[in-house]
N, C-alpha and C positions, 0 to 999 in steps of 0.2 A: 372648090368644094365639089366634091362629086356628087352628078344627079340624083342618084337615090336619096342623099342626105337634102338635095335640098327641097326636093318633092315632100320629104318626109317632114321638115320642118315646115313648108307652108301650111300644113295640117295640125299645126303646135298650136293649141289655142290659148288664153293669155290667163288662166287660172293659175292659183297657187299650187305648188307642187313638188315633187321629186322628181328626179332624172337620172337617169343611170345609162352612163358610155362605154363601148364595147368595141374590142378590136375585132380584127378579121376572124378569130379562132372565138368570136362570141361569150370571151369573157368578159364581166365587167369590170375596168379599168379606174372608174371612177363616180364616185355618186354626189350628187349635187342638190339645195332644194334653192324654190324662189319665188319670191311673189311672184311675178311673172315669168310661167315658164318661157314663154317662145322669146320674151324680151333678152332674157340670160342666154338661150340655147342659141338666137340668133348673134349673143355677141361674140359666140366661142369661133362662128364661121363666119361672118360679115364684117370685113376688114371696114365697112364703112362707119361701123358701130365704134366710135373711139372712144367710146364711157370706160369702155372694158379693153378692148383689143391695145390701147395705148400702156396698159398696164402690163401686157407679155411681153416675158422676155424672150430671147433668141429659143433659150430650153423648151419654154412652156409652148411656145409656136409648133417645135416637132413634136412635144408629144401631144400636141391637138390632130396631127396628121395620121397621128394611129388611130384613131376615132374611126371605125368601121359603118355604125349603126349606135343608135341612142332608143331608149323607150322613156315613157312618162306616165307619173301616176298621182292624179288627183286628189288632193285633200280638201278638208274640208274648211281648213284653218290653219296659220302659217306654225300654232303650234303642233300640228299632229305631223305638218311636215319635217318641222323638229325635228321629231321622238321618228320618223318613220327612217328620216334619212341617217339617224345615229343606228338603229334597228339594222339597216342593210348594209351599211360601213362592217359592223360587227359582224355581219353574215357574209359577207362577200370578201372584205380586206382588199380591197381595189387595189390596186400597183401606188396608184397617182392621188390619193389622199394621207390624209398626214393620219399614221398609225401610231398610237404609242403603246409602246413594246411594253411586255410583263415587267415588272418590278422587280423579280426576283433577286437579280444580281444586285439591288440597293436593301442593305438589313433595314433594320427596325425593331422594334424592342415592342415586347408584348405582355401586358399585365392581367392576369388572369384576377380580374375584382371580383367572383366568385368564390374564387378558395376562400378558406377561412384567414389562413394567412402568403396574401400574394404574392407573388416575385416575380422580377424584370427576369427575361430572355430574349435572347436576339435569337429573330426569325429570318428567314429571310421571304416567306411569302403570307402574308395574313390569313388566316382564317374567317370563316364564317360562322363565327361566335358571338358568344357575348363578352368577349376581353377584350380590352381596351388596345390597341396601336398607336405606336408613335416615333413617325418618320415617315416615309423613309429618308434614313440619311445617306449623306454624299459618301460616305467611303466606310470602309471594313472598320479604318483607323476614327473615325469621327464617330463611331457608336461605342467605340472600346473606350474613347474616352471619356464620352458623356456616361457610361455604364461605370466606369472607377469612380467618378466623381462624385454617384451615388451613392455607392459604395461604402466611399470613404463620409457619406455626411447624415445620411441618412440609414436605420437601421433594422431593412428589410432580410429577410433568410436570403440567400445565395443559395445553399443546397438542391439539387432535383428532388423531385414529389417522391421518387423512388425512394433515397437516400435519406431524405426530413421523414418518411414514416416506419424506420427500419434504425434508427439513430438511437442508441443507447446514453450517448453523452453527446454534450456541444460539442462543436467543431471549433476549429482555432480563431475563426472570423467573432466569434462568442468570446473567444479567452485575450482578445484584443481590441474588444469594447464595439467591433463593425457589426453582430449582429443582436437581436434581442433571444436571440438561441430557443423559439418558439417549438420547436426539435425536443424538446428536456424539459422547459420551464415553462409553470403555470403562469402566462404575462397577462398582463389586463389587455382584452381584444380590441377598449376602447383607444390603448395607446398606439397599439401598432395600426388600425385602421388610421390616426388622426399622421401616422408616417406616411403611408399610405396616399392620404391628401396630398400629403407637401410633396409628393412624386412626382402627383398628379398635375400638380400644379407649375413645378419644377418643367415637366416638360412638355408642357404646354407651353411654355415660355411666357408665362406670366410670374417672374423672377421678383418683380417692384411688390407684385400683393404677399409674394409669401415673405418676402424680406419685412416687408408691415405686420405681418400675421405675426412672424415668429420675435419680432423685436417688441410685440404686446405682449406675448407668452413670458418674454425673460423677463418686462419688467415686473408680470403679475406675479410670477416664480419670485422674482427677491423681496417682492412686498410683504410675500408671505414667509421671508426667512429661509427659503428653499433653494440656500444656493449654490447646493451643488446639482439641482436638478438647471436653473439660470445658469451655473455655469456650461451645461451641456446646448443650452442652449443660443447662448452666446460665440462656442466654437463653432454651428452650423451656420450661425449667420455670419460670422468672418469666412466662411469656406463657399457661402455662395455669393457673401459682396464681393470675394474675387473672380469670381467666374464674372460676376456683373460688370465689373472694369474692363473685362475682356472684351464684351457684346459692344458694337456700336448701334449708340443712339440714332437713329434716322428721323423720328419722328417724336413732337411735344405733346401730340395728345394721348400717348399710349395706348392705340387702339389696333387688333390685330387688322391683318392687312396681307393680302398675294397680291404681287407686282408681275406683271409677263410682259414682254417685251420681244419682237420678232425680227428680224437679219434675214438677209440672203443674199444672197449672190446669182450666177447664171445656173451652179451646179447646186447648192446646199443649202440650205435656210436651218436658223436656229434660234429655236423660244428658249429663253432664261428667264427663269421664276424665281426672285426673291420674297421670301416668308417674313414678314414682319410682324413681329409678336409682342403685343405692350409695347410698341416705340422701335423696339431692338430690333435689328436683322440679327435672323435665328439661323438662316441658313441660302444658300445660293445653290442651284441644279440647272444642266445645261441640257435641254433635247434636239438632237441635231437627226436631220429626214432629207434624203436625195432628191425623192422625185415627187415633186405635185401642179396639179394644175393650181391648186385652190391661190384664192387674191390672197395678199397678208390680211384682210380680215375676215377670209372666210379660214383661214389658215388656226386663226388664232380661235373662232369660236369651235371648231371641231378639235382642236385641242384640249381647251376648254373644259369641255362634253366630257371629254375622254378623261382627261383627269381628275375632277369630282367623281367622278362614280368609281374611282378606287382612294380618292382621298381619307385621310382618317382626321380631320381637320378642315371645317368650310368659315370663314373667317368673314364679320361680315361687310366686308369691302373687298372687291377685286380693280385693280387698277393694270389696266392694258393699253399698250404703248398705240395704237390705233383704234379709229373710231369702228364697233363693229354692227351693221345693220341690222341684227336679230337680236344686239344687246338686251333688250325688255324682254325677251322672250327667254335668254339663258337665267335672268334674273330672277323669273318666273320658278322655273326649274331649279335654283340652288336655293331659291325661298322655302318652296314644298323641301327640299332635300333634306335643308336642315333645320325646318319648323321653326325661322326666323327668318327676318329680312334680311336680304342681300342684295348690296348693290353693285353695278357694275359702271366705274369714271374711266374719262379718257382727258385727266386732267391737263391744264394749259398752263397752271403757274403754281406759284407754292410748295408747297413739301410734298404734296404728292407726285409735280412735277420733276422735281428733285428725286423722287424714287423712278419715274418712268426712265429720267437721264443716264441713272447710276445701272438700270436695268439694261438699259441698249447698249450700254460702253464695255457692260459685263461681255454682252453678246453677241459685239462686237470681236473682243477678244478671243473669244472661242469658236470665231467662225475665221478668224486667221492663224488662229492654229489649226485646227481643220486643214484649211487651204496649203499650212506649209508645212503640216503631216502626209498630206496628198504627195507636195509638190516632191518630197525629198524621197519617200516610195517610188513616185514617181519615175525619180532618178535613177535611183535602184536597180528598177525593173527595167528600164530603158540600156542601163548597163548590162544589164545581164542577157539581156535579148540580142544586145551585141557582141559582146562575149561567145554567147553560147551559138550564135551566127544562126538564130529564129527570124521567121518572114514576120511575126506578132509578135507585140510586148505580153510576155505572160502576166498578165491581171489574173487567173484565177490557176492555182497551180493544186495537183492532187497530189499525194504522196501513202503508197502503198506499205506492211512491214508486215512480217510474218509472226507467228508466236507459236513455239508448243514447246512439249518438253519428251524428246523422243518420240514425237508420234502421237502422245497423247494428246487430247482435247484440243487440235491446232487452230488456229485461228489468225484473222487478215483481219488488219483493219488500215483505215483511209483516212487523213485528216486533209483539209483545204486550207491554204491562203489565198485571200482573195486583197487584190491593192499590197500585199505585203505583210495581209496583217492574218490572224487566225478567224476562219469563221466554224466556229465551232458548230455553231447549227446544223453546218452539212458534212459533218465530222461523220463517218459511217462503222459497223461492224462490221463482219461476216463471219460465222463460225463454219468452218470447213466442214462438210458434208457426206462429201462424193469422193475424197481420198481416204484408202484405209493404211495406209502407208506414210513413212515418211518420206516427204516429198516436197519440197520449198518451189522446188519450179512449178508442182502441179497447184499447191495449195495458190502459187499467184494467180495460174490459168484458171482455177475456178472463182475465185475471187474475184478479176478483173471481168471475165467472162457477165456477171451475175452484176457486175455497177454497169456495166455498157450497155446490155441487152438486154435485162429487168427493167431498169426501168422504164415509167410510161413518158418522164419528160423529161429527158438525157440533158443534160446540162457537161457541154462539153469541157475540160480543161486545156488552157491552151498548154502549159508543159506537167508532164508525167515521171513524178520522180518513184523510184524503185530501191531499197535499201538492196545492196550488190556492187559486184564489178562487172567485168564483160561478160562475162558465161549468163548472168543473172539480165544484163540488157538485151544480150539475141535471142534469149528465152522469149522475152517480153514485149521482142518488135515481133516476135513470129507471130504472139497471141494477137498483137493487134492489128500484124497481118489479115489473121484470120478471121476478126473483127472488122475488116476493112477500114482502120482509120490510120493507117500509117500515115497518111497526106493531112490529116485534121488532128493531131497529137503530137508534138516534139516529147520527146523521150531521153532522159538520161538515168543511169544509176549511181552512189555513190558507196565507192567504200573506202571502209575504215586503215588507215593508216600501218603498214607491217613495220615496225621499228626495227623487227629482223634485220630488215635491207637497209636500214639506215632512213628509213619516210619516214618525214619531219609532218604531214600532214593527210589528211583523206585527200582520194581522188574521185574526179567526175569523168565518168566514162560517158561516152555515145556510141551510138550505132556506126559500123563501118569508119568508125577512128580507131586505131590500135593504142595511143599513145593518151594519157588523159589529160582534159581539159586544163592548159598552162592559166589562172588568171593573174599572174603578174603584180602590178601595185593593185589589183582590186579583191585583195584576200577579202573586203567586207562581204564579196559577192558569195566565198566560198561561207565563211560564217554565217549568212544569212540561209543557204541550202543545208547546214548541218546541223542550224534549228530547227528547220522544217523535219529534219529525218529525225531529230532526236524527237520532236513533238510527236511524230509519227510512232516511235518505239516505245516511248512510255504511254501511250494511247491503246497502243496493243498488249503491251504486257501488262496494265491494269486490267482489261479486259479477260487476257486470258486467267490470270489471278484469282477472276471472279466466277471463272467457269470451271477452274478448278476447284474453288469454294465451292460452290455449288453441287459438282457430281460428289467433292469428298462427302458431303451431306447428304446427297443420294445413296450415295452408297451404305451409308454407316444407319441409318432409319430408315428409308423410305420403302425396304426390299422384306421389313420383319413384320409377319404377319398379325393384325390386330394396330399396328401404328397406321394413321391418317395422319392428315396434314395441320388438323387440329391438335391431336397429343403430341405432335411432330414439335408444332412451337411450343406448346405449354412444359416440354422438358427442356428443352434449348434456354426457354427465359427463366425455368426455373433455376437450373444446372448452371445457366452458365453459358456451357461448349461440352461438344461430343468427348471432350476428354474427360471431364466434372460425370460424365453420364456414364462411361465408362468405369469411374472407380466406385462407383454406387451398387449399393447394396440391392438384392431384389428386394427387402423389405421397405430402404428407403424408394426405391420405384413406386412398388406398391401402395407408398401413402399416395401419392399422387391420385386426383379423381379421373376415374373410368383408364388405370392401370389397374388392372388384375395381377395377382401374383404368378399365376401362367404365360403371362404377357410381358411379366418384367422378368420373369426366370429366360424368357425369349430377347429379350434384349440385351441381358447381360451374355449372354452364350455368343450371340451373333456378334456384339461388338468385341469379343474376349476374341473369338473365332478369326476375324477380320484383323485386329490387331496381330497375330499370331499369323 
């Protein structure tokens, strides 16, 4: 341990706290709290401390060696160290604690209990409303389903708000008994609210009480000789007792229940959460994180943390596959959260046991597929670095592509692979600037120019693909000649196949090779660079698509005087499209509020003008 640190740490004194580590360049890297801080900070540096140091692995060892400097911050209570260390986790996103990432790319379905009469939408990131959420679930395909199934049993509107307040007659979902066509028909609000319920209830995944609820309804319907209204409801309860055959039983007291369960390895660790609702497993999600110091059970309660406070659903038992030392205190926290008790077991036998088992095995498996998604990437890239005869395996490759259309609106954009796979995150644009001409060579020079030397924290790629042949590669060694990183970027370009001559395939050109890239029996390696360039082209040309959207919309309103950006939209959504505004009358303009008929006599002239 270097001197500084450990001067610094003799002055740790043994209060409850937070801690926050920092590498050389004084970021924080990770944040920590503890009853005692110097007891914790000393076991991260004092190999004689084997409470804690017997639990690192090989990983967690170096990234304790990036540890520059540490500071500490007093509480006054192990709760407010809680709340202060989730606070700076959230403010800082350390490298080396476990983050978990926006929701977004998991749907969910959203019930606006507001309206008068509600309706299921899939979202894909919740709101800060008062409508109801529920999920998120595991796939695009697992919410489409649970959405038909509703569909088909239960008899909410479908339609958007737009379309149900603008409806002159039902829709076909009405003329085929799926909806109550609230659209047209005066319906009792008591009955669709009580559909409403059984949604509610439905996806909540309390399945056993509405199948009771609704099996009293049919018997009171035929008591009263009502039965064709028992019949209707007789066919919803056959349509969710099969979905019920479906759900495995896990548990006999039917009580809701979150299971997590933590994995790792040297490189990856992975929490799997099964939902257990009335009894039934409702559903299974896997969160898989690179790099942390944290123990598995500091691991799991900052997870935890993380995940109630976007949860739409706090259940009141959470069962975790390890014992975690602030338990009573997270407990504390999901009690206030959701103004009931909640506990938190780390059961040892019984049915709960049997759900921590069935959790780990889950997360087991998905931390070996992980491992043998890596491995065979792996392989990949390892072939290709030989192939392509690179001093580095390309782990993170960039890939450039041009867009315009004669010079108009051009545009460069960049997508990344990183392991093999897409990281869309650092997917970039650039809309050309500083050419006024067409120019493919110049538009890459300013392009590449503006990724390399803008930025303030270069993240360099080890290979640089370019859509081209050779004319388009010695362009593009020159720029990063003149960039200086010819030594720190392998560079190929690829082009597309001339059937002219008889080429059965694209080729990969290089620098100072006249003839291209033979890969022999490893065509996967050529299919795998022609996804990269193809992801690259459709990246660019949605982009440009949408810059030409844009100026076409520029151009056609935004230039005629007395239009802002407020009547800009309010004709767009009334109209339609500039084409809908175009056939309009200056009288129909004119109706429109704060269109003057001098203003719509101007609109129609300019876009008549424009067209012509």
């Amino acid at each position: 341990m270097p001197d500084a640190l450990t001067e610094k740490l003799s002055g740790v004194i043994t209060n409850t706290g937070v801690y926050l580590m920092k590498d050389d360049r004084g970021e924080v890297i990770y944040v920590g709290k503890a009853l005692n801080l110097k007891k914790r900070l000393s076991s991260y540096f004092i190999s004689s401390d084997s409470s804690r140091h017997l639990q690192m692995d090989l990983k967690t060892s170096v990234l304790i060696k990036k540890i520059a400097s540490f500071e500490t911050i007093i509480t006054g209570t192990e709760k407010e160290a809680l709340i202060l260390e989730s606070n700076l986790i959230k403010k800082y996103k350390p490298k080396y604690n476990v983050i978990l990432k926006d929701d977004k790319r998991y749907p969910s379905l959203k019930l606006d209990i507001k309206s008068k009469y509600p309706k299921l939408t899939v979202i894909r990131k919740p709101g800060n409303d008062d409508a109801m959420y529920f999920g998120p679930f595991s796939s695009a395909g697992a919410v489409r389903q649970t959405l038909k199934l509703i569909n088909k049993t239960f008899k909410l509107r479908k339609c958007s708000t737009s379309a149900f307040r603008k409806r002159t007659r039902p829709c076909l979902n009405y003329q085929i008994g799926m909806c109550f066509g609230p659209c047209c028909n005066e319906i009792d609000q008591s009955m669709y609210q009580e559909a409403v319920k059984e949604v509610i209830l439905f996806l909540k995944g309390k399945t056993p009480a509405l199948v009771k609820e609704i099996k009293n309804k049919m018997q009171k319907a035929s008591q009263e000789l009502n039965y064709e209204l028992a019949a209707a409801y007789r066919d919803k309860l056959f349509s969710i007792q099969q979905t019920l055959e479906k759900q495995v039983a896990v548990t006999t007291d039917f009580m809701d229940r979150d299971v997590f369960a933590v994995i790792r390895n040297n490189e990856y660790s992975v929490i799997t959460h099964l939902a257990v609702r009335s009894g039934y497993l409702h559903g299974t999600r896997h969160f898989d994180f690179k790099s942390t110091i944290s123990s598995d059970p500091e691991m799991l309660g900052e997870f935890i943390r993380q995940y109630y406070e976007k949860a739409n659903i706090i259940p009141d038992e959470v069962i975790v596959s390890t014992k975690m030392e602030d338990a009573y205190l997270i407990e504390e926290w999901l009690t206030e959260l959701k103004g009931e008790k909640v506990i938190i077991l780390k059961p040892k036998k019984g049915e709960r046991f049997e759900l921590v088992k069935m959790a780990i095995h889950n997360a087991e498996n998905e931390l070996n597929e992980i491992i043998y998604s890596i491995t065979s990437s792996g392989d990949l890239l390892a072939r290709l670095q030989k192939r392509l005869g690179m001093n580095r395996m390309p782990i993170r490759i960039d890939c450039f592509d041009n867009s315009s259309i004669s010079g108009k609106n051009p545009v460069s954009a960049m997508v990344v692979f990183e392991n093999a796979k897409p990281a869309k995150s650092s997917y970039r644009k650039y809309s050309i600037k500083k050419v006024t001409e067409h120019n493919d060579y110049a538009y890459m020079d300013e392009a590449l120019t503006r990724r390399f030397r803008m930025n303030k924290d270069i993240t360099y790629p080890d290979l640089l693909i370019i859509d081209g042949g050779k004319g388009h590669v010695n362009i593009v060694y020159n720029i990063l000649s003149k960039l200086d990183l010819t030594g720190k970027i392998d560079l190929i370009g690829i082009a597309k196949k001339d059937e002219s001559k008889g080429e059965t395939e694209d080729k990969i050109y290089q620098h100072g090779r006249s003839n291209p890239v033979n890969f022999g029996k490893d065509r996967d390696l050529l299919l795998f660079l022609q996804r990269i360039r193809d992801e690259a082209h459709r990246f660019a040309i949605s982009f440009h698509r949408k810059q030409i959207r844009k100026q076409s919309i520029h151009s056609a309103l935004d230039d005629i005087k007395g239009i802002g950006k407020k009547k800009k939209e309010m004709l767009l959504k009334h109209f339609g499209s500039i084409k809908k505004i175009k056939t309009a009358t200056p009288e129909e303009l004119s109706a429109m509020p704060g269109i003057t008929f001098e203003i719509a006599k101007s609109i129609n002239e300019a876009l008549t003008a424009k067209e012509s």
